[in-house]
C-alpha positions as CSV (number, residue, x, y, z in Angstrom):
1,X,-5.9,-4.9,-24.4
2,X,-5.4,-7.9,-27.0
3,X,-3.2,-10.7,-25.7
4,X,-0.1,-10.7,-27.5
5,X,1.2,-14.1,-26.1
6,X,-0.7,-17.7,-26.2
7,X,0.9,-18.9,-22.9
8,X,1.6,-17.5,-19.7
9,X,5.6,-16.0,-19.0
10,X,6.6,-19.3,-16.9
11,X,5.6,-21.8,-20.0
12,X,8.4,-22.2,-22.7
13,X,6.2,-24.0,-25.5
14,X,9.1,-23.7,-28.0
15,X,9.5,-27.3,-30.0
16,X,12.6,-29.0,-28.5
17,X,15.3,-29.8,-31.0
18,X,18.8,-30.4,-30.1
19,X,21.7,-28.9,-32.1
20,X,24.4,-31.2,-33.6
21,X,26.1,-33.3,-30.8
22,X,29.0,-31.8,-29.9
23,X,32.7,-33.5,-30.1
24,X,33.3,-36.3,-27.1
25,X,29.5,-35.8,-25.6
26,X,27.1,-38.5,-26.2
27,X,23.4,-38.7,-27.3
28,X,21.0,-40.4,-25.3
29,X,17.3,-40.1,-23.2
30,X,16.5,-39.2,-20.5
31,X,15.7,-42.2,-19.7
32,X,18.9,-43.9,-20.1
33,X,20.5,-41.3,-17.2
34,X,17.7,-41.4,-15.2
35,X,15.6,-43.7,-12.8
36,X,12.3,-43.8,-11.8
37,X,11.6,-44.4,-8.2
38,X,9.0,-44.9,-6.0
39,X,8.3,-45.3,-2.1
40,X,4.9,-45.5,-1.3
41,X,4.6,-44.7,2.6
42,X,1.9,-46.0,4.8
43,X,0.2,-43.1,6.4
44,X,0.1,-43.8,10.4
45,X,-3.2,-41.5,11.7
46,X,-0.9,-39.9,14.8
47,X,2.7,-39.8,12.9
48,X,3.4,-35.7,11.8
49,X,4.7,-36.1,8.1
50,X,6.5,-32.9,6.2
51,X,5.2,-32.5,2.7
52,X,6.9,-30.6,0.0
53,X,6.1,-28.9,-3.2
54,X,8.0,-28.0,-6.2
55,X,8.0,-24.2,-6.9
56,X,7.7,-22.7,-10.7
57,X,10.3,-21.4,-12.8
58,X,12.6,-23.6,-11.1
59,X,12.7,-22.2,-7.3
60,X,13.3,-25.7,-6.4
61,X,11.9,-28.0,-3.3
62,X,10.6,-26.1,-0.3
63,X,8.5,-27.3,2.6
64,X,4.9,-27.2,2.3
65,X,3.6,-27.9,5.4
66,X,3.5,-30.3,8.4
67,X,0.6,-32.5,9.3
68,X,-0.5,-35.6,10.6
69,X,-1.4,-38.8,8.7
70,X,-5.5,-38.3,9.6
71,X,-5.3,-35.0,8.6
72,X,-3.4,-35.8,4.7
73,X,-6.5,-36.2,2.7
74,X,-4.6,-37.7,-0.5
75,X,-3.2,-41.3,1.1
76,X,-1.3,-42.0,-1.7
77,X,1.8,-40.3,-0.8
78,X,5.7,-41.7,-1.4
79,X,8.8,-40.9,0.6
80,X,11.4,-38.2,-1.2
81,X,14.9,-38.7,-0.1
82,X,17.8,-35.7,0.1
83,X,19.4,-35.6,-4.1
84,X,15.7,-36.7,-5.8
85,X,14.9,-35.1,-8.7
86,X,10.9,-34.6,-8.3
87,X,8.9,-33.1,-11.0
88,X,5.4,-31.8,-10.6
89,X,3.4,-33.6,-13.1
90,X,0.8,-30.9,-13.4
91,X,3.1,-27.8,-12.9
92,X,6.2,-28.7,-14.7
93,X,4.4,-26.7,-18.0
94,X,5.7,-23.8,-15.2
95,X,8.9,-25.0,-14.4
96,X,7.8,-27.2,-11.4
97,X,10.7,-29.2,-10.5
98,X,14.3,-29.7,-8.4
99,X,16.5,-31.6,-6.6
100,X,15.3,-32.6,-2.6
101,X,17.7,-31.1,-0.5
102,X,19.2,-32.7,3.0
103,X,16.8,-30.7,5.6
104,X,14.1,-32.5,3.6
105,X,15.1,-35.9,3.4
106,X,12.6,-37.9,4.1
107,X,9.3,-35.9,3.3
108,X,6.6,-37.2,1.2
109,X,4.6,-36.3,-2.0
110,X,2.0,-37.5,-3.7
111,X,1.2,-39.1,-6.9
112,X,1.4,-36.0,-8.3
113,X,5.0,-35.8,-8.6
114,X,7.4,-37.7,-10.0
115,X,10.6,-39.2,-8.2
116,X,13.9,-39.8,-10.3
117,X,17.6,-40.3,-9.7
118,X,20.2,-40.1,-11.5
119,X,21.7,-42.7,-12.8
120,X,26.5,-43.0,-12.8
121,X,26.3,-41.4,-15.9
122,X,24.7,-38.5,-15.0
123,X,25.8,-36.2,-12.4
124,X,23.1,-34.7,-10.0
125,X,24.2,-31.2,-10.0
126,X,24.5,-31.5,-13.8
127,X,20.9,-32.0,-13.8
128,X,19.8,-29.7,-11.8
129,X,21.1,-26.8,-14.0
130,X,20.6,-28.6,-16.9
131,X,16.9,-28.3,-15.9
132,X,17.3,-24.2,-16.3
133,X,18.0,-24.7,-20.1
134,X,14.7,-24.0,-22.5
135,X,15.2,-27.5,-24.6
136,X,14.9,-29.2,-20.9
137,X,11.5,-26.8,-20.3
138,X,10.2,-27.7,-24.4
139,X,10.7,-31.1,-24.0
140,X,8.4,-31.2,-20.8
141,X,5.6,-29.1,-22.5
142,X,5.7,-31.2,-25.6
143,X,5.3,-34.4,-23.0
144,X,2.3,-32.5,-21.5
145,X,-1.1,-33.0,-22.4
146,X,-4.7,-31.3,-21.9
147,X,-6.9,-29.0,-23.5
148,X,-6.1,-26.0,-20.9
149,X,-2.7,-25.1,-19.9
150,X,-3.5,-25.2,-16.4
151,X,-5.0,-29.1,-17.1
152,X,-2.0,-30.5,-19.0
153,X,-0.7,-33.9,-17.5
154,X,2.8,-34.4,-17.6
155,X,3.5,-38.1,-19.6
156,X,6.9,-39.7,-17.4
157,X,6.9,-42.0,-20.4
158,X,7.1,-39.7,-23.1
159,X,9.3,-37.8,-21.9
160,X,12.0,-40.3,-20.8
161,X,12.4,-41.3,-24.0
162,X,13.1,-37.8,-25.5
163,X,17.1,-37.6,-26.6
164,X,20.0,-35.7,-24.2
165,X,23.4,-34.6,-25.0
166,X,25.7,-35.3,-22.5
167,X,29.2,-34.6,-21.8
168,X,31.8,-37.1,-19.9
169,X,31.5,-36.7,-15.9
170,X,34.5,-34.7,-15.9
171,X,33.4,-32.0,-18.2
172,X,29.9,-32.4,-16.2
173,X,31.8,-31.8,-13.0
174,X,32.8,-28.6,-14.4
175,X,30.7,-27.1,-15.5
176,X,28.3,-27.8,-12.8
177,X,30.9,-26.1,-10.5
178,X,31.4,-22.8,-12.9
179,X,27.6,-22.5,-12.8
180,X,27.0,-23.0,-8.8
181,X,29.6,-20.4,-8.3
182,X,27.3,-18.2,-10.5
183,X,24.3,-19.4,-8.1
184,X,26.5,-18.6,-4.9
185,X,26.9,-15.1,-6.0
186,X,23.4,-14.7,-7.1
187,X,22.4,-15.8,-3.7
188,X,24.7,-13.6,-1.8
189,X,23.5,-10.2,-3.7
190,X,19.7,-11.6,-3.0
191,X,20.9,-11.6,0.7
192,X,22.4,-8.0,0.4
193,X,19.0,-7.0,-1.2
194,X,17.0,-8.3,1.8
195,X,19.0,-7.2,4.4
196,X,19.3,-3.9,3.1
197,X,15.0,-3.8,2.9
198,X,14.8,-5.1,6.4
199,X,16.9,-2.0,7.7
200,X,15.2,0.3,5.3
201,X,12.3,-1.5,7.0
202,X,13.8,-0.4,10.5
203,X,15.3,3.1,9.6
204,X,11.4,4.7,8.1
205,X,9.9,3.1,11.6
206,X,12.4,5.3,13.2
207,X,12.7,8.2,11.6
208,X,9.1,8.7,10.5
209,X,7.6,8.9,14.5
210,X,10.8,9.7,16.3
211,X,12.5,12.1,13.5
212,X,16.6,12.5,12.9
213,X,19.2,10.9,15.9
214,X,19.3,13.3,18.2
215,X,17.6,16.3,17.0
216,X,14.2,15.8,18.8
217,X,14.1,16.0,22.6
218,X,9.8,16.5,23.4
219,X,7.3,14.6,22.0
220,X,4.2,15.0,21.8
221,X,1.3,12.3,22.1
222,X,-1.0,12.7,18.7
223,X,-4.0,10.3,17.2
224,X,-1.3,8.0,15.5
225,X,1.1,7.8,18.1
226,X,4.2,9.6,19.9
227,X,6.2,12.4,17.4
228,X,8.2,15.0,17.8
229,X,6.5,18.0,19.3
230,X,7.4,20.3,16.1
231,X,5.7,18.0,14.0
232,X,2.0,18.8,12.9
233,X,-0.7,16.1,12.2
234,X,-2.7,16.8,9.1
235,X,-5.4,15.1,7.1
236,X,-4.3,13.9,3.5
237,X,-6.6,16.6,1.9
238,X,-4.6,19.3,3.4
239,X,-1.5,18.1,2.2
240,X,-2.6,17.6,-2.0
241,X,-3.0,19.6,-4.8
242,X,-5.0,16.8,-6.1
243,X,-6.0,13.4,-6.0
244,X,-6.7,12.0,-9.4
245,X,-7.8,8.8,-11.1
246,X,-6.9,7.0,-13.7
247,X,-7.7,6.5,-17.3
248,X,-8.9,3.4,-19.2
249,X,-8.8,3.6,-22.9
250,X,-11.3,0.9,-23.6
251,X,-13.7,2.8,-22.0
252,X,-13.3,5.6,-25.0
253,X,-16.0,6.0,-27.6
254,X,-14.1,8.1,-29.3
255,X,-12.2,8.0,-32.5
256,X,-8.5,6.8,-32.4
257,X,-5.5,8.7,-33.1
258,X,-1.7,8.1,-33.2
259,X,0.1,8.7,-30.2
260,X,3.3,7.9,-28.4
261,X,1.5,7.4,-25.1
262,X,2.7,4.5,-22.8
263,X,-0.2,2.9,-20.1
264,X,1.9,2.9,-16.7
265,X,0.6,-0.6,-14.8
266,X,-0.1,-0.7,-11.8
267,X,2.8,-3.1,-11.1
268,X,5.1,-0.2,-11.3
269,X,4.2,0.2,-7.3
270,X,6.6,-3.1,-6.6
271,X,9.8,-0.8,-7.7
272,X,8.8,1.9,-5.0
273,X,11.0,4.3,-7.4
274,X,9.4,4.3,-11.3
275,X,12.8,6.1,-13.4
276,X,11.9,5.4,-16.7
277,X,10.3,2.8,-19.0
278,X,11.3,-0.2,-16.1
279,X,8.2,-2.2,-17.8
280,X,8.2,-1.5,-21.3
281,X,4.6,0.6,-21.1
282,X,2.2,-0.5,-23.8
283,X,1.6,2.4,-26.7
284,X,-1.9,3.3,-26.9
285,X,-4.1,4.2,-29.9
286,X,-5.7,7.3,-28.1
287,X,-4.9,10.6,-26.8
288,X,-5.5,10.3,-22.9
289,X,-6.6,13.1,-21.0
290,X,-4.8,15.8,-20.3
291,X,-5.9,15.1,-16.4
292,X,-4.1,11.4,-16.5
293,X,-0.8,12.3,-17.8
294,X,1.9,11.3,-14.8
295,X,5.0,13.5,-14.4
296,X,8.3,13.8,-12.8
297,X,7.5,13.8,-8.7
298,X,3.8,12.6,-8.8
299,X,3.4,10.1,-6.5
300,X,1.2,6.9,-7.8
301,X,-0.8,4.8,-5.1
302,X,-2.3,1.2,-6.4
303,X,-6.3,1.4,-5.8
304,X,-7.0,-1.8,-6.9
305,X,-5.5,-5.0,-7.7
306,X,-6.2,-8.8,-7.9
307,X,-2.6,-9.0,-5.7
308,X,-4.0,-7.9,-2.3
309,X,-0.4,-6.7,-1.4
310,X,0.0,-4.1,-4.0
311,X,-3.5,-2.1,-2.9
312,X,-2.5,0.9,-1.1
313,X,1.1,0.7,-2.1
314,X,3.0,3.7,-3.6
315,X,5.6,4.9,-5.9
316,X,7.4,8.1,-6.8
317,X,8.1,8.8,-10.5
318,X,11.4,10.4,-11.5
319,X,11.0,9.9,-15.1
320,X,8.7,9.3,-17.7
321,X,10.2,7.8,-20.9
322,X,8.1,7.7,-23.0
323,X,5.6,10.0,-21.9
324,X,3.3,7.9,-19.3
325,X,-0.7,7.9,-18.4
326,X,-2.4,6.3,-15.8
327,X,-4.0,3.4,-15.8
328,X,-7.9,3.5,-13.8
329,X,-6.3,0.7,-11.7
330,X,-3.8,3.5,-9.8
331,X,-4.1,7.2,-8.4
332,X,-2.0,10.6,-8.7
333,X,-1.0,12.3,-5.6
334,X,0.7,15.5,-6.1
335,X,1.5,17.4,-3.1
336,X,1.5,21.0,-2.1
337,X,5.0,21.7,-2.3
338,X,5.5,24.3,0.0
339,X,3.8,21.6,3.0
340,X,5.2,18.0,1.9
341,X,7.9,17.2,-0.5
342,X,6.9,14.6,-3.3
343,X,10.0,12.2,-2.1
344,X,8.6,12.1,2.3
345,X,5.1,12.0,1.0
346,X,6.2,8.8,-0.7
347,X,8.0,7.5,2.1
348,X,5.2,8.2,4.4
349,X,2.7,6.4,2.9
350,X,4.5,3.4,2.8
351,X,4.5,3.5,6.4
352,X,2.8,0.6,8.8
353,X,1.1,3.0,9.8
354,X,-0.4,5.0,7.2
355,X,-0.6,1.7,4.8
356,X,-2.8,0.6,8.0
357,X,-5.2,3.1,7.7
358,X,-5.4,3.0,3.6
359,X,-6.5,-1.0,4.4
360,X,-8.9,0.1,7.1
361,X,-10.8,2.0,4.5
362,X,-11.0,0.0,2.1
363,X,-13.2,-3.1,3.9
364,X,-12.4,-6.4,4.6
365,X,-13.4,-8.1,1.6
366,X,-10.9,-9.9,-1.1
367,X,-11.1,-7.2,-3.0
368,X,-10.1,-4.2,-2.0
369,X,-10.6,-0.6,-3.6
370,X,-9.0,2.6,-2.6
371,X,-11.3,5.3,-3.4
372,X,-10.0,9.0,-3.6
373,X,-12.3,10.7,-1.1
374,X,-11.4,7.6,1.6
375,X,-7.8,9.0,1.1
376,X,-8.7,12.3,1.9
377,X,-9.3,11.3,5.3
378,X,-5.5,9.3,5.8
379,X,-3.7,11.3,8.8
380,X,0.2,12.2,8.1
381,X,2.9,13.5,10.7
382,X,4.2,16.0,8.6
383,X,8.7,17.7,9.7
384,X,9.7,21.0,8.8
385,X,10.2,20.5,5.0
386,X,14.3,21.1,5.9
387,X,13.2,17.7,8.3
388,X,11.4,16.1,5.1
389,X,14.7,16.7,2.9
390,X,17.0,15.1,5.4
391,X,14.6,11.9,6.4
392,X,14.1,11.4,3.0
393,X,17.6,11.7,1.8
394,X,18.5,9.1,4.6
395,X,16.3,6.8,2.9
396,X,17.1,7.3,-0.6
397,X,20.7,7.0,0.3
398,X,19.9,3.0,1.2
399,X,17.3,2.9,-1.9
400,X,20.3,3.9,-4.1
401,X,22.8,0.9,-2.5
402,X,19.9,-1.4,-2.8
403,X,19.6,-0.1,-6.3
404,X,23.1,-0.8,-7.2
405,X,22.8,-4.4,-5.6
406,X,20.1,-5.0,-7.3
407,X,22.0,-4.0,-10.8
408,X,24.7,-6.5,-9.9
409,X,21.8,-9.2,-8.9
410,X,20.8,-8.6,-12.5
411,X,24.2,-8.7,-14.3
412,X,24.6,-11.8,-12.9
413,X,21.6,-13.4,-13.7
414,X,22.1,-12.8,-17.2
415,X,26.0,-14.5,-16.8
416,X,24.2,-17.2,-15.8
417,X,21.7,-17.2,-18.3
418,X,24.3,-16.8,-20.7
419,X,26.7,-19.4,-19.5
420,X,24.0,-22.2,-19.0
421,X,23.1,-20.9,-23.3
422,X,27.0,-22.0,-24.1
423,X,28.0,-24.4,-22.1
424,X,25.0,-26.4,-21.6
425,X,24.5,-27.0,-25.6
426,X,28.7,-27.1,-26.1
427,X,29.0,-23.7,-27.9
428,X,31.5,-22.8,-25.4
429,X,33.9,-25.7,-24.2
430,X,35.7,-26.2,-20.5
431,X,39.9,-27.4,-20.7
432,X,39.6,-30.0,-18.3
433,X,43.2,-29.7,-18.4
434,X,43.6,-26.5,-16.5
435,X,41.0,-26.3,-13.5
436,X,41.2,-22.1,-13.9
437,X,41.2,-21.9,-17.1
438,X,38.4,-19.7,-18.5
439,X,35.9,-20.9,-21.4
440,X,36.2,-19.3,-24.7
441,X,33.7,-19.7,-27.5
442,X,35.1,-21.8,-29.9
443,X,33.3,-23.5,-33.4
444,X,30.7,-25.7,-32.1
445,X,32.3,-29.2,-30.8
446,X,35.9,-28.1,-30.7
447,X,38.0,-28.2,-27.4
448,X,39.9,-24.6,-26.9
449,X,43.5,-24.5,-25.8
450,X,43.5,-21.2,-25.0
């Protein structure tokens, strides 16, 4: 399928133009608020050094790696100290850059970064979210050159020359605060999110060997472990209706007709739940076949992938708007109803266990492939279907807070992406008068009493 977009999602080649300055902020460069630095540290062949890397789309300064000065083979390496502002001269086109925080003070990088800090009229948290705004991400594509996106050189020089608006440090103070409460919320929902995976995590180990609290009093000892003596153990093929592959369209000789088909990715596996049109399926010029059209309750498995962790990976489909075909790069599993319900078979293979022996099948080599009569082979512990109903209501009962946290994760993610539109740019003013006072959008420049 055609490429409908030059650059990859994390590039923002838009030309950078700033709007009129707004009332009391000031134009400058970057280079007036900022200063270069550098620190170039003598590599000692015994000394351990921490090196650090700046993640894309702005995911800020993490820790890379420790090793010894022998073992470093670029020498040239400088010191970064805790409230730099590094950017990654080759990855910034991505959105490579961010502020050093304390537990890395002290770490080094190499000549690939660049080291600045602010200078008094320029606040440091300012900056960092200021570095979230698209002009900041235009004007370091436009200072980037090479003849492949991948290759482009960052130019320091160019770029600290391009202009900045700035408001006084009061006003910076603000709105840096208004935005890092944003960020403090944000970062608690993630937390939610991950907590509520890693007991989701714990609760399917449990309750998919060892069945409901309390209900289960024998075991039994089987080929994949301990389970409850009324459970069976049955080969995959017993289990299925079918097993079916996928559908590519470029692969058609045939004529093209108008359809309002949608091609479901094989990304949709990352959601472990596919409701409805979650990413935007592409419409299709050709009437698929009638034996790749996905519907409510089939569950999809990942058979191949260039992201290793998505092979073997499942997930169940509750809707499809618009109406949905596969893609060859993912398989339909539709159950025997009266054995396995659509929602534990889901569950189940997303099991260590079962996931363990999807991989086993597939090889060891990079790239992996499931093939449909290897998963004919994959051994389930199949409940009562009363059992199956309960275990997998359990789980979908987490699924759905998770869900909702992950609504709210959204909601604010947008306020934030909204908030740094307005007040970054001076469409939406702060009263520095009244610390609680809310913003309100106001005619570019003007400062709202409200």
């Amino acid at each position: 399928m055609a490429r409908t977009r030059l650059y990859p999602p994390s590039v923002d080649p838009g030309f950078p133009t700033l709007p009129e300055t707004p009332s009391g902020w000031t134009r400058t460069t970057f280079g007036d608020v900022l200063e270069v630095v550098e620190r170039p540290t003598k590599l000692q062949p015994n000394e351990i050094y921490r090196l650090v890397n700046a993640k894309r789309s702005r995911g800020g300064i993490s820790l890379r790696g420790e090793l010894t000065g022998r073992e470093i083979l670029t020498k040239t390496q400088f010191e970064a100290k805790s409230g730099d502002f590094l950017i990654s001269r080759r990855q910034i086109i991505h959105g490579a850059c961010g502020v050093v925080p304390e537990e890395l003070d002290g770490a080094i990088v190499s000549n690939e970064y660049s080291t600045l800090r602010p200078r008094p009229s320029l606040l440091l948290d300012f900056l960092q979210h200021y570095s979230h705004t698209p002009y900041f991400q235009r004007t370091c594509f436009h200072s980037s050159h090479g003849v492949d996106v991948e290759k482009m050189i960052f130019k320091i020089n160019e770029w600290l020359v391009r202009p900045i608006d700035l408001p006084s440090l009061p006003e910076q103070r603000k709105i840096a605060a208004i935005l890092s409460s944003v960020d403090d919320a944000i970062e608690a929902s993630q937390a939610v999110i991950d907590q509520l995976q890693v007991v989701k995590k714990a609760m399917m180990a449990e309750l998919l060997t060892r069945g409901l609290p309390g209900r289960h009093t024998r075991f039994k000892q089987t080929e994949i472990g301990e389970v409850p003596e009324s459970w069976e153990v049955r080969r995959l093929s017993d289990l299925l209706q079918s097993i079916d592959a996928g559908w590519s369209p470029q692969c058609e000789g045939r004529p093209a007709t108008l359809s309002e088909w949608g091609v479901l990715k094989v990304s949709a596996v990352t959601s472990g739940v596919y409701k409805e049109d979650e990413q935007k399926a592409l419409p299709l010029s050709l009437e698929p076949r009638p034996a790749s059209e996905v519907e409510p309750n089939d569950v999809l498995l990942a058979r191949a992938n260039g992201v290793l962790d998505l092979v073997g990976r499942t997930v169940l489909v509750r809707s499809t708007r618009p109406r949905l075909m596969l893609s060859d790069k993912l398989l339909r599993l539709r159950p025997c109803t009266k054995l396995l319900l659509p929602s534990f078979l889901n569950l189940a293979m997303g099991s260590d266990a079962v996931r363990a022996q999807i991989l086993n099948t597939t090889g060891g080599s990079h790239m992996r492939n499931v093939s449909q009569s290897s998963l004919k082979g994959i051994v389930l512990v199949v409940p009562p279907l009363s059992e199956q109903a309960e275990i997998a209501g359990a789980l979908d009962s987490l699924e759905e807070r998770a869900d909702a946290e992950r609504s709210t994760l959204q909601s604010l993610q947008d306020a934030k992406a909204a908030l740094i539109s307005v007040l970054l740019t001076g469409e939406v003013r702060i009263n520095l008068d009244a610390s609680d006072q809310h913003p309100v959008r106001t005619e570019r420049g003007e400062q709202s009493d409200a």
